[in-house]
Each structure stands twice: as C-alpha cells, then as structure tokens.
N, CA, C and O atoms as a Tinker XYZ file with bonds, in Angstrom:
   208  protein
     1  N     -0.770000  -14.959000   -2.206000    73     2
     2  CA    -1.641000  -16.115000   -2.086000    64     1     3
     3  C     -3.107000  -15.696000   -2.087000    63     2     4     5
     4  O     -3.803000  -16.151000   -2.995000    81     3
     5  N     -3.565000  -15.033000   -1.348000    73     3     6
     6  CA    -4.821000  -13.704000   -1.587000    64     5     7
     7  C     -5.125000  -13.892000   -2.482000    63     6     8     9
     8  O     -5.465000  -15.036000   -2.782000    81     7
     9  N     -5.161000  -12.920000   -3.334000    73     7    10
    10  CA    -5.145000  -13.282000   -4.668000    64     9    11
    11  C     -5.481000  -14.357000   -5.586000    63    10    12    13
    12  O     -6.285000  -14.196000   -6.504000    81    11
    13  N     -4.819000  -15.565000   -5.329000    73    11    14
    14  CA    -5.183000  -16.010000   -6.045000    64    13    15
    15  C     -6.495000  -17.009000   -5.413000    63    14    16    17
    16  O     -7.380000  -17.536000   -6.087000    81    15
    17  N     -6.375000  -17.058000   -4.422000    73    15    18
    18  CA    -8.148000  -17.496000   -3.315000    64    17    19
    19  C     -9.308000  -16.911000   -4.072000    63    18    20    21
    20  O    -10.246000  -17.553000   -4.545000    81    19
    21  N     -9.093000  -15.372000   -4.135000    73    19    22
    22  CA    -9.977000  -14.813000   -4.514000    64    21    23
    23  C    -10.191000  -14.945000   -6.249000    63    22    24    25
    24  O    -11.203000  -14.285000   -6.484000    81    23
    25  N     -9.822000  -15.345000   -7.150000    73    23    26
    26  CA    -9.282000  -15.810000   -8.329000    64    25    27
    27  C    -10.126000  -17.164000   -8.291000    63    26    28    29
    28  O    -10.992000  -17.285000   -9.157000    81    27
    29  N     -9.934000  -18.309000   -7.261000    73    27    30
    30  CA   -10.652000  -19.490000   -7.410000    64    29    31
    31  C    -11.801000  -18.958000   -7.239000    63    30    32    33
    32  O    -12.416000  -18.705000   -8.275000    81    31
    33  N    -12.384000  -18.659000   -6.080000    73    31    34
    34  CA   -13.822000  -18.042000   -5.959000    64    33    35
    35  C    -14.285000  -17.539000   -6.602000    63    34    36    37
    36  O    -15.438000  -17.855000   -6.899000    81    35
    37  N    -13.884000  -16.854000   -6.976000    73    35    38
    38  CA   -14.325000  -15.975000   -8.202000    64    37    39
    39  C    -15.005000  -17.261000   -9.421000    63    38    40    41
    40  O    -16.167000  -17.626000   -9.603000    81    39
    41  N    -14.007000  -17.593000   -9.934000    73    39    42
    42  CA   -14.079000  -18.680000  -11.095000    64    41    43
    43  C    -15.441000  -19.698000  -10.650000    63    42    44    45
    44  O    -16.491000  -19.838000  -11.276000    81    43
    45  N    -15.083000  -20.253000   -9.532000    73    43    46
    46  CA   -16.228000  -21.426000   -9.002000    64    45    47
    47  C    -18.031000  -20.724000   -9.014000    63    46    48    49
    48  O    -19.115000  -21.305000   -8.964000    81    47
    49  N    -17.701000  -19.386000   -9.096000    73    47    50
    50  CA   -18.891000  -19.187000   -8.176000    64    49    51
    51  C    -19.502000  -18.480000   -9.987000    63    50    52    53
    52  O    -20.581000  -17.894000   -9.889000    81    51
    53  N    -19.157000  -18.503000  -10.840000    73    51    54
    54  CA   -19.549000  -18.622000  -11.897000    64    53    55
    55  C    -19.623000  -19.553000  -13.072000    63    54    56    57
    56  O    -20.026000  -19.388000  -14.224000    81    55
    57  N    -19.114000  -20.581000  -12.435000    73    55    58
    58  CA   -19.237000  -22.281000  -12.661000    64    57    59
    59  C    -20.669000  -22.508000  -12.231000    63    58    60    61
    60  O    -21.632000  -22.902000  -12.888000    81    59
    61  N    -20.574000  -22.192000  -11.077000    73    59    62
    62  CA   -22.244000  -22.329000  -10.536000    64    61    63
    63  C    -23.791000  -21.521000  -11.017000    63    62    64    65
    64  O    -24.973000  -21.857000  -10.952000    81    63
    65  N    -23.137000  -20.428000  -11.466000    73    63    66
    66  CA   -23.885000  -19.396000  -12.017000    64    65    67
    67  C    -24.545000  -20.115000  -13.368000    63    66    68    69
    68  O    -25.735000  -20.062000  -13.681000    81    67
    69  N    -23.283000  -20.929000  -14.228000    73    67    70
    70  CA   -23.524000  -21.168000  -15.618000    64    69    71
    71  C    -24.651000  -22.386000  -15.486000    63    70    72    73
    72  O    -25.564000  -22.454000  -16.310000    81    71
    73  N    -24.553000  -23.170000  -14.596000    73    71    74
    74  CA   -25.300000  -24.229000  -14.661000    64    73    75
    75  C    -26.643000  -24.097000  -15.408000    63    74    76    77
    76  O    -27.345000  -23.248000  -14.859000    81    75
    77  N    -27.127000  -24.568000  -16.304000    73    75    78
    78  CA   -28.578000  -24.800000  -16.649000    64    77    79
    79  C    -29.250000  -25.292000  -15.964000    63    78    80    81
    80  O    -28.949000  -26.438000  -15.631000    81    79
    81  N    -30.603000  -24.624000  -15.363000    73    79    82
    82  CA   -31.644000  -24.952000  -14.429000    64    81    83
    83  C    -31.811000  -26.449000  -14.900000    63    82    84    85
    84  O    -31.427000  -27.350000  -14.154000    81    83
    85  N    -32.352000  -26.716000  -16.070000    73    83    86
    86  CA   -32.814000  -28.026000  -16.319000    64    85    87
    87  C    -31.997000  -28.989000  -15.927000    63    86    88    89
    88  O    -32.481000  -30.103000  -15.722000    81    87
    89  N    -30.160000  -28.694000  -15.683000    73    87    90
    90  CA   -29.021000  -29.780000  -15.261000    64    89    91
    91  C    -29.279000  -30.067000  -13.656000    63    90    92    93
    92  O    -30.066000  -29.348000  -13.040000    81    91
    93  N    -28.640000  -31.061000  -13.062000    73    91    94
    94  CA   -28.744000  -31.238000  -11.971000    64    93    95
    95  C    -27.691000  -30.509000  -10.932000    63    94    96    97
    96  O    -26.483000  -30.666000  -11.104000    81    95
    97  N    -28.185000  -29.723000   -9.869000    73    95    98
    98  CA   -27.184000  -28.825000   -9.088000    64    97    99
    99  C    -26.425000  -29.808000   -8.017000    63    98   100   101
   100  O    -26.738000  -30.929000   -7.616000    81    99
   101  N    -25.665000  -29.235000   -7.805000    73    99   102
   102  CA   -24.779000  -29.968000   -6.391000    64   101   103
   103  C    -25.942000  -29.091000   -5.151000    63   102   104   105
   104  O    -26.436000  -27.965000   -5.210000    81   103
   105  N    -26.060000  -30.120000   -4.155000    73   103   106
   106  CA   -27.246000  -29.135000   -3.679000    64   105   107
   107  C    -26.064000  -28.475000   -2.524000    63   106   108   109
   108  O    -26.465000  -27.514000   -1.867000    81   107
   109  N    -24.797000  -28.912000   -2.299000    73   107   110
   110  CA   -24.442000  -28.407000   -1.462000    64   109   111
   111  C    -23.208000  -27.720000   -1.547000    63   110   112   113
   112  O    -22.564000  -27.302000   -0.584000    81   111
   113  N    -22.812000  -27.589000   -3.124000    73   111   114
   114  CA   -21.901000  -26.344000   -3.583000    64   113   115
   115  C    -22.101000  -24.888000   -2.970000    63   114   116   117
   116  O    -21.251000  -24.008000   -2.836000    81   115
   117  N    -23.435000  -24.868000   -2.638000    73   115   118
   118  CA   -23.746000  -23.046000   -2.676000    64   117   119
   119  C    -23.787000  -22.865000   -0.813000    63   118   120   121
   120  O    -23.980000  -21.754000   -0.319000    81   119
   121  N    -23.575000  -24.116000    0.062000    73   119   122
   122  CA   -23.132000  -23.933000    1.154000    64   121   123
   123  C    -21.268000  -24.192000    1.316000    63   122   124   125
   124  O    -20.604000  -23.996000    2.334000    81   123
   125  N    -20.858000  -24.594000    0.202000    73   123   126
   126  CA   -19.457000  -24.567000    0.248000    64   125   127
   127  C    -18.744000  -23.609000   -0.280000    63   126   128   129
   128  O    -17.538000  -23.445000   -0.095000    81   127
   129  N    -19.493000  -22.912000   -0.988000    73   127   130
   130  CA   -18.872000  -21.876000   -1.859000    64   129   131
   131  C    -19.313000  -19.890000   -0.580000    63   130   132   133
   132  O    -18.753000  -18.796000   -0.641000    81   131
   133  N    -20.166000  -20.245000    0.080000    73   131   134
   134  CA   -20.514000  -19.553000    0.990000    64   133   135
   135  C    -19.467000  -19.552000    2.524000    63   134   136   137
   136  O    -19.047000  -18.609000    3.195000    81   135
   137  N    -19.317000  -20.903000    2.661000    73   135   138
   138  CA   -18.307000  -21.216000    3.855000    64   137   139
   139  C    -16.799000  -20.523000    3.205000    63   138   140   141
   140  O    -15.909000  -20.031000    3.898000    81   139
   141  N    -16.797000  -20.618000    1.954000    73   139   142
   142  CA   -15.189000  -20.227000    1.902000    64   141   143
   143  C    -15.069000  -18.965000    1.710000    63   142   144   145
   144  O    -14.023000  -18.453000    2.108000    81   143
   145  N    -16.091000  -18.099000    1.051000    73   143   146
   146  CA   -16.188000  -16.925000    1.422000    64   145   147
   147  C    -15.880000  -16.340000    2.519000    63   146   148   149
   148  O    -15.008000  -15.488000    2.683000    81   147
   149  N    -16.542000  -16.758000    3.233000    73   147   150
   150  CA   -16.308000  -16.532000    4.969000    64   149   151
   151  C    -15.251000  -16.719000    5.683000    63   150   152   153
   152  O    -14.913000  -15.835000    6.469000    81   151
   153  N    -14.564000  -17.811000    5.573000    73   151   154
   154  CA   -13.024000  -18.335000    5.412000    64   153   155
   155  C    -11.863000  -16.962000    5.160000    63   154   156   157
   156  O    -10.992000  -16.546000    5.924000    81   155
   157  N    -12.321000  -16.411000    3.566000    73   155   158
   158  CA   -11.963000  -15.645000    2.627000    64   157   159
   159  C    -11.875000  -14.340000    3.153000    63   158   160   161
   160  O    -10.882000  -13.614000    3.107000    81   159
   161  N    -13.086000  -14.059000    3.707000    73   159   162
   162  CA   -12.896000  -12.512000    4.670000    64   161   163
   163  C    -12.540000  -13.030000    6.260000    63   162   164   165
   164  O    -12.314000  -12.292000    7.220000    81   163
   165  N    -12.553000  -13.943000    6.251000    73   163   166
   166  CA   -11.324000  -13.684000    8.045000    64   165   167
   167  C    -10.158000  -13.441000    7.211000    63   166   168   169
   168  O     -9.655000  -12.325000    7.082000    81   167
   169  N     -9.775000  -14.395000    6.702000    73   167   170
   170  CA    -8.200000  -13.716000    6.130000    64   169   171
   171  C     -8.120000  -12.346000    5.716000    63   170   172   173
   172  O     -7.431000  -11.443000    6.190000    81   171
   173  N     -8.919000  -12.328000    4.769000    73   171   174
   174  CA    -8.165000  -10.583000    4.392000    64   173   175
   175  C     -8.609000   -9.915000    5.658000    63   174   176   177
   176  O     -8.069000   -8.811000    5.594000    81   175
   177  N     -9.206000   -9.966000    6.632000    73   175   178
   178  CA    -8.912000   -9.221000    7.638000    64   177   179
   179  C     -8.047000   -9.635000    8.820000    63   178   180   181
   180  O     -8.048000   -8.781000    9.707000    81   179
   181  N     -7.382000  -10.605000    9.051000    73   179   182
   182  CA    -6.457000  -10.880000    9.381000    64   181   183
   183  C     -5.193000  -10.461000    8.466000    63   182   184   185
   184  O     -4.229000  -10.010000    9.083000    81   183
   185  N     -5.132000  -10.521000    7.606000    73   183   186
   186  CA    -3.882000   -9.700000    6.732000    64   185   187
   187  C     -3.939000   -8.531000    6.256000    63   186   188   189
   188  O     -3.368000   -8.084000    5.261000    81   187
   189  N     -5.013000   -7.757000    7.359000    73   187   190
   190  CA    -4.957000   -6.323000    7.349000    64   189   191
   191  C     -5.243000   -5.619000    5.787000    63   190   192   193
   192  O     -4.880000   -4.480000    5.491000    81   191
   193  N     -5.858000   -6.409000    5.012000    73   191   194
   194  CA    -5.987000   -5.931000    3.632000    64   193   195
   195  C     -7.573000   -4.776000    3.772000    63   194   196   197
   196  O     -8.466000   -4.999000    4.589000    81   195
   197  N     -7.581000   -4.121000    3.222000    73   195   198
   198  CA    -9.186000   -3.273000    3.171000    64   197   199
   199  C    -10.295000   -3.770000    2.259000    63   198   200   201
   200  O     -9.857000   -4.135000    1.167000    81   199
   201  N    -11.397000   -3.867000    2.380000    73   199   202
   202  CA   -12.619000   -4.575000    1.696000    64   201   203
   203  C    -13.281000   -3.613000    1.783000    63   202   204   205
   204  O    -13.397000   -2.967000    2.824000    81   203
   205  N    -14.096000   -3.215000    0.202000    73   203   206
   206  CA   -15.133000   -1.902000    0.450000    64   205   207
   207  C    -16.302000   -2.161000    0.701000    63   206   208
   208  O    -17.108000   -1.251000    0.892000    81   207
C-alpha cells in the first residue's frame, strides 16, 4: 500500500509543478500536498521502512 501513497504523491506534486504561472493555482493544494507528506512519513516510520 506504501507504495503506491508514494506513487500518488509523487504524481500530484508534479501536477502542481506543471501548472502555468499565468493559470490559476489552487491556493491551498501546496498545504495539502505538504500535510500528506507528513501523514506519508509517520507511516513509513511506523512501518519501520528506512528513508535516506
């Protein structure tokens, strides 16, 4: 399941990347995409996985 968390994040957070300045941003994607990160590393350290 890991895996594939890190797979969405991944994907979203270069969804966000692509945006054209001139388009209009979600102003509050880049605090949601930050919260799940965070989310993202309690788990893998709760499932004892290693992060470098």
């Amino acid at each position: 399941m890991l895996p594939k968390r890190i797979a969405y994040y991944t994907k979203k957070v270069a969804q966000f990347g692509a945006i054209h300045p001139s388009k209009h941003r979600n102003p509050y994607r880049h605090n949601r995409l930050m919260l799940y990160k965070k989310l993202m590393h309690e788990q893998i350290a709760k499932e004892g996985w290693k992060v470098n």
